[in-house]
N, C-alpha and C positions, 0 to 999 in steps of 0.2 A: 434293526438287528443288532446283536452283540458285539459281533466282528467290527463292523460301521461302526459304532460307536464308540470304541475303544481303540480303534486304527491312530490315534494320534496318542496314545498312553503306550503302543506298544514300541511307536518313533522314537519317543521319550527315554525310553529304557535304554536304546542306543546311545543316548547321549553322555558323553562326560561334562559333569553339572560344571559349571562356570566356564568352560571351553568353545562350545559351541550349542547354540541355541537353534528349536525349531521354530518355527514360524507358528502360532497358533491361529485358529481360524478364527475362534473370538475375537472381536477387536476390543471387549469389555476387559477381557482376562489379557495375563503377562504373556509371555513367551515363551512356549516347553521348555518345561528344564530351568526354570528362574523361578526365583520365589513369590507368593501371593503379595498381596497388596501391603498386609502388614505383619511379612512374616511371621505367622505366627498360627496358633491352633483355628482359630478363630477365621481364617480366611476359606474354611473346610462352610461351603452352606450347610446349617444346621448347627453350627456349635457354635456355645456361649461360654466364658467363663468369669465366674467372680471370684474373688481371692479376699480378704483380711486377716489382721495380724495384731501383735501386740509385742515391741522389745522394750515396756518399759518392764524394768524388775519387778519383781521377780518372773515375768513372762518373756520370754524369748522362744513365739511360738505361734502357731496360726492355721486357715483353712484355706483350700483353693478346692474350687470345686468348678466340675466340666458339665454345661449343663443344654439337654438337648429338649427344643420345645415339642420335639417329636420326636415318640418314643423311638430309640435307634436298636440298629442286631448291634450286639457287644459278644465278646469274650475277651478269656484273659490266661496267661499265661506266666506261671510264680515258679522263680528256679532261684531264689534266694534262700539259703536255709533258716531263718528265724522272720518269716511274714507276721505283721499285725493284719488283716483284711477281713474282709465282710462281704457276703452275698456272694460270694465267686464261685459257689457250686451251681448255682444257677445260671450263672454265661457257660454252661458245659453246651455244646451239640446233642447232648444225651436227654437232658432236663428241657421242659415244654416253655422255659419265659420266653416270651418274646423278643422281648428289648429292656431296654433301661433308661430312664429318666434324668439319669445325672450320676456322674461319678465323684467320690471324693479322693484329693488326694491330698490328707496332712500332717501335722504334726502331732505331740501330745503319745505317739505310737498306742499301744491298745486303748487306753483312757480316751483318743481323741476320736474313737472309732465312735463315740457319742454324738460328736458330732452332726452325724448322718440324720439323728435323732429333727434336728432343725430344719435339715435338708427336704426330710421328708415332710414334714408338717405345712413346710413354705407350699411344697406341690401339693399337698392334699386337698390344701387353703384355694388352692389354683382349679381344682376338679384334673391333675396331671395323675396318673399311673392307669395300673390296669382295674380294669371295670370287675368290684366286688358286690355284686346284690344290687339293688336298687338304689344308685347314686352314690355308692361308696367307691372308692377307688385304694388299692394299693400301688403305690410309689416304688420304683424299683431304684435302690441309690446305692449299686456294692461301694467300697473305701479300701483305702492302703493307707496305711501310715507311717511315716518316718520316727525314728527314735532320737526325738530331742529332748527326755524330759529331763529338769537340773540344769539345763544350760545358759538360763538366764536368770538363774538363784534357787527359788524353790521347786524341787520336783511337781510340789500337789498342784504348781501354775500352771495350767494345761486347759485345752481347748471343750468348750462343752457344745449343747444343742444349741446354745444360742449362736454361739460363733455359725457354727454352719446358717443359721438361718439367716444370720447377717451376709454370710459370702453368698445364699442364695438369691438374696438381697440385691446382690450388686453385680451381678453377671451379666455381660453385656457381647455384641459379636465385634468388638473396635478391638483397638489393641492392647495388647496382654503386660503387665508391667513385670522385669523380670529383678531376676538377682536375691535378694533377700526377702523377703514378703509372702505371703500368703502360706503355705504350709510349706515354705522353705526357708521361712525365717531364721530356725533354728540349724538351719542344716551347715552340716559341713563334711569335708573330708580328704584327707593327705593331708590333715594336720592344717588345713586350711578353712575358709566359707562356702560352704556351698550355695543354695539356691533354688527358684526357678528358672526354666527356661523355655525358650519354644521356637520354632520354626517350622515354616511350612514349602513348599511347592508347588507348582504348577506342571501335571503332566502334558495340558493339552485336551480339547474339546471342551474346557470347561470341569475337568476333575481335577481335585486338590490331595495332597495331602497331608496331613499335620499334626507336629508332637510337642506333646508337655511333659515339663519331666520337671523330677524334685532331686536336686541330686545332693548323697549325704551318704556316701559308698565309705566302709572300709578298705576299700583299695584308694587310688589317686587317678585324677586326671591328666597328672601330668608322667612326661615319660623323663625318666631321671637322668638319659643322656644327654641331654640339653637344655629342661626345661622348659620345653614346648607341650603344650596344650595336643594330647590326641587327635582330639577332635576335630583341629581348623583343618586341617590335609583336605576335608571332607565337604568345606564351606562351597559357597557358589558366589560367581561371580566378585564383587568387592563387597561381600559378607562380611569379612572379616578385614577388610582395608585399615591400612595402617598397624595392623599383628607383625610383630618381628620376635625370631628367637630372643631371649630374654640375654645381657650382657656377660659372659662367661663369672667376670665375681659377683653376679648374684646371684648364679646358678648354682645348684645344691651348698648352700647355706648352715649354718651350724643349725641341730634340731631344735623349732619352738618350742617353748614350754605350751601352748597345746597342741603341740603332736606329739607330746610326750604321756601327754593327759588324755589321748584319743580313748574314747567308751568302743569296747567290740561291739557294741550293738549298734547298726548303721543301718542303713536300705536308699535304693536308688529305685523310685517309683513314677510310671509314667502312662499317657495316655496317648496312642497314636492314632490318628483319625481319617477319614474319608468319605468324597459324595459319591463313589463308583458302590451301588448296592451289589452286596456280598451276601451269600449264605453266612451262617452262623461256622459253621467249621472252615470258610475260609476266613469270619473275622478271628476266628484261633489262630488260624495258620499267621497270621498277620501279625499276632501278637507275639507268636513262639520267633518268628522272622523277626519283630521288631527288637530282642535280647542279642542279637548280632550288632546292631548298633550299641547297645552299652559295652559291648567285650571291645567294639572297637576304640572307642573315648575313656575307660576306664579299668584298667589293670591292678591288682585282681579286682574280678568281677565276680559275683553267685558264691560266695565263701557263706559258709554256716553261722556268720556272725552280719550278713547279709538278709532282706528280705525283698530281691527285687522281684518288684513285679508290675507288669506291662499290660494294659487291658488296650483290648482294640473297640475302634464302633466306625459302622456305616450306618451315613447316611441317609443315602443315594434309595431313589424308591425305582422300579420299575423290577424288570427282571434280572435277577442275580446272579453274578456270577459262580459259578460251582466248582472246589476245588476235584471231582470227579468229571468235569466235562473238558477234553483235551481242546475245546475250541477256544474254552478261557485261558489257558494255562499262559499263554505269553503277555496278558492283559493283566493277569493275577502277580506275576514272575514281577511285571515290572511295580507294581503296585507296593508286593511286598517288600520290596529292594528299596523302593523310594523312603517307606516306614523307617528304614535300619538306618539309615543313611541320611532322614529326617530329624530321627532321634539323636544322632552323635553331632549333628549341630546344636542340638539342643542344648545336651550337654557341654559343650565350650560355650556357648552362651552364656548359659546361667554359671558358670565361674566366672567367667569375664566380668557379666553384670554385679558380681557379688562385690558387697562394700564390706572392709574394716568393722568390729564392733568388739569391746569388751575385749580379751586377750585374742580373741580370734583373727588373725590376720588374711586378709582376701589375697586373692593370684594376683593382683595388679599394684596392691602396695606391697606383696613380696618382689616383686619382677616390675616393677617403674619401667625398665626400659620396653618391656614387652610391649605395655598399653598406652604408650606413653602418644601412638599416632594415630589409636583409636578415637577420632569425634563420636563414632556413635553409638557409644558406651553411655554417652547420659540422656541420651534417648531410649536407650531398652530400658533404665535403671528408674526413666519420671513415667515415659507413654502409661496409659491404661490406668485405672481405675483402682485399687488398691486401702482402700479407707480402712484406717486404727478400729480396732476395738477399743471404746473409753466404757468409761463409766455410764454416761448420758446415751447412747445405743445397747449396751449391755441391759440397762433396764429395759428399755424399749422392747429389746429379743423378747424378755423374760415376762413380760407382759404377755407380748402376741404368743408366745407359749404358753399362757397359763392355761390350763385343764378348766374346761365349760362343762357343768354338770350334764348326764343322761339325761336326756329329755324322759318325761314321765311317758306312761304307754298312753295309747291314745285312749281316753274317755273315760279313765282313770278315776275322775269325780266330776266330770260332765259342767266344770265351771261353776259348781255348785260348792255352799259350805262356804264358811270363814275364807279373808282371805289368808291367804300362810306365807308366813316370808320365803324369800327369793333363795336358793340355796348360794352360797359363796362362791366364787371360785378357787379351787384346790391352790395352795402355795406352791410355788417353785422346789421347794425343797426344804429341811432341814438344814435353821440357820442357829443351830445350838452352838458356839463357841468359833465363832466365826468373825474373820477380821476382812471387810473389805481391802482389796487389793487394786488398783487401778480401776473401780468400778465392779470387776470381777469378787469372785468371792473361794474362800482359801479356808474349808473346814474342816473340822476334826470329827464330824462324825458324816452321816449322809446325808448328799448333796444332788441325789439325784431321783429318790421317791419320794412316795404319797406320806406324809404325817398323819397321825390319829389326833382326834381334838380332844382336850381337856376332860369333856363328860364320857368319852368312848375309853379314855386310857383309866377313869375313878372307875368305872364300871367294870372294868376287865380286871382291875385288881382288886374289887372286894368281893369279886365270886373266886378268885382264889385264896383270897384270905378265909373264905367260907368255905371252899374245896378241900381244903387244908383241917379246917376244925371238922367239920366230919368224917373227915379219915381219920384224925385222932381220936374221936369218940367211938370207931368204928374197931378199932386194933384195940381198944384199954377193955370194949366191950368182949373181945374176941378172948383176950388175955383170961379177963374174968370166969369166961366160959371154957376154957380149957381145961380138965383136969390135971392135976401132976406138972403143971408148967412152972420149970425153975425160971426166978426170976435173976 
């Protein structure tokens, strides 16, 4: 039953996190109301995530992606006014998908929404999404992306298909490496770095739950009465050990020249997760509940120069919980509370975790005294998995993405006849005036279709060179036949 099952999730909700803990009946899992194994997205059964980046110049920028090897119910929830995103009409309750294969959440803002392009190809390669025809599959990978483009030199430095296919690459269910990296590379905000970040909890009976976040808000995470971190109020247990308000002269400081330099275009994107199976309109509910935690870690929050947005997924199979059946409501109540409240750890995380770079100054070499009793700030900042995009993987991507011709129909010419060469396979792109970049590639024309070859582009122009001469001969003829035509 329902009730049974979730009788230690509804204890949980009672509890205030790091004060007093319940007893969990797993002896595998933590203690209700404590954090997963390795705090983080990733302690939720079901979820994986990979992340890559790149801060050599002109790149200051990357991909993280959430990725579930069973397709999970998602929705999502967007109250930022200036979203980059993808595929989120389909996590509606209204719309028939099911679930989703993997979320992206990165950098590059609309340009990086390409990304997903890799994402999807990695699952395809895998036989992952939903069943189209006879062995074909579509891949369901909605995105959000943050607005970092310019921040690490050249705008057109930004994330493509390969990236994604590289972070789909490297997704794993171990611990998540936060702070700068993956598609928080670029991020920043309060004139500061922003980040990754994650954390998770343990309600009890064996359900988790757990949040990723990019945070890169035009509001700030800190509150300017004292320079304290929103967020930590919210921590569990010695989460945040060794945090102390920040020294009175270093608190509000004369303004950095980049937060003087702040771009309005910001967004604070995130993923909050769970193995308690949910209906589809309660993982909405989950997500709309989960923008309570960013209002609480980040002031202002949802400004029109903002694109937050929050997707939810379960994972949890069996029967679901319903946000119209009053028998779930104090299992759901606590579930969604935990999301908001999982998030806003998140986010003092991934500030905490964020390093110095370029003129960008981080919250812990602003406020030294603050982080100064933090040990395990260089454990979020190395744990987890995290690998550069170079040059020598970039090829690799762009390789395993190259386009394999249509197979011929079947019986086509019965094996019969000369043999005929092998068709090629199609180029990555258009590399017309184009200067490798850190492996990456930096054009001035397009970088992201099919090219015509040499004999297809002679041909199409000497039937308009010929299209042309018989319209001339066609108007001088017309001229001549006309009577009375001044010329």
């Amino acid at each position: 039953m329902k009730s049974s099952r979730f009788a230690a999730i509804a204890a949980a909700a009672l509890v205030c996190p790091g004060l007093v803990l319940v007893a969990s009946p797993a002896s595998a899992n933590p203690a209700a109301g404590a954090p997963g194994a390795h705090n983080a997205i990733t302690d939720v059964p079901g979820i994986q995530v990979g992340q890559v980046q790149s801060d050599t110049a002109p790149y200051l920028t990357g991909t993280s992606v959430v990725y579930m090897p069973q397709m999970s119910v998602a929705s999502v929830d967007q109250r930022g006014g200036a979203p980059a995103t993808k595929e989120t009409d389909l996590l509606s309750p209204l719309n028939s998908n099911p679930g989703v294969n993997a979320i992206q959440l990165g950098g590059s803002s609309m340009y990086g929404l390409s990304a997903t392009n890799g994402i999807i190809r990695w699952l395809e390669d895998r036989g992952e999404g939903v069943r189209v025809g006879a062995g074909g599959v579509a891949p369901i990978v909605p995105a959000a992306d943050i607005f970092d483009l310019g921040r690490g030199g050249d705008p057109k430095a930004r994330t493509s298909a390969e990236w994604g296919y590289l972070a789909a690459q490297a997704t794993s269910d171990g611990p998540v490496r936060q702070g700068g990296v993956g598609g928080g590379t670029g991020a920043r905000g309060g004139g500061m770095r922003g980040g990754v970040g994650t954390a998770s909890v343990h309600l009890g009976d064996g359900i988790y739950v757990g949040a990723m976040v990019i945070v890169n808000p035009a509001g700030s995470p800190v509150d300017p009465a004292d320079c304290t971190l929103y967020g930590v109020k919210y921590g569990i247990g010695d989460e945040f050990a060794g945090y102390k308000a920040p020294k009175k002269k270093e608190c509000n400081p004369p303004t950095p020249p980049a937060a003087a330099a702040e771009q309005p275009a910001n967004t604070t994107i995130a993923v909050v997760a769970t193995n308690a199976p949910l209906e589809k309109a309660a993982a909405q509910r989950m997500s709309g509940n989960a923008h309570d935690g960013m209002a609480r870690a980040i002031s202002p929050i949802h400004t029109l120069g903002d694109g937050d947005t929050v997707f939810a997924v379960s994972t949890g199979k069996g029967e679901a919980l319903q946000i119209n059946d009053p028998a779930d409501t104090r299992q759901l109540n606590a579930i969604f509370n935990a999301g908001a409240s999982t998030l806003a750890r998140a986010i003092a995380k991934a500030v905490l975790s964020s390093e110095s770079i370029g003129n960008t100054t981080s919250y812990c070499d602003r406020y030294p005294s603050a982080c100064k009793g933090m040990k395990q700030l260089k454990q979020w900042r190395t744990q987890g998995n995290a690998p550069d995009v170079t040059p020598e993987t970039f090829a690799q991507a762009s390789q395993a993405l190259a386009q394999t011709p249509v197979p011929a129909p079947a019986g086509a010419d019965n094996g019969k006849g000369k043999d005929k060469p092998k068709p090629k396979a199609a180029p990555a792109g258009n590399t017309t005036q184009q200067e490798p970049q850190n492996g990456m590639v930096l054009a001035s024309g397009n970088t992201g279709g099919p090219t015509l070859s040499t004999g297809v582009t002679t041909g199409l122009l000497a039937a308009g060179i010929l299209g042309v001469g018989l319209l001339g001969m066609h108007l001088r003829g017309r001229r001549r036949a006309t009577p009375g035509r001044l010329s």
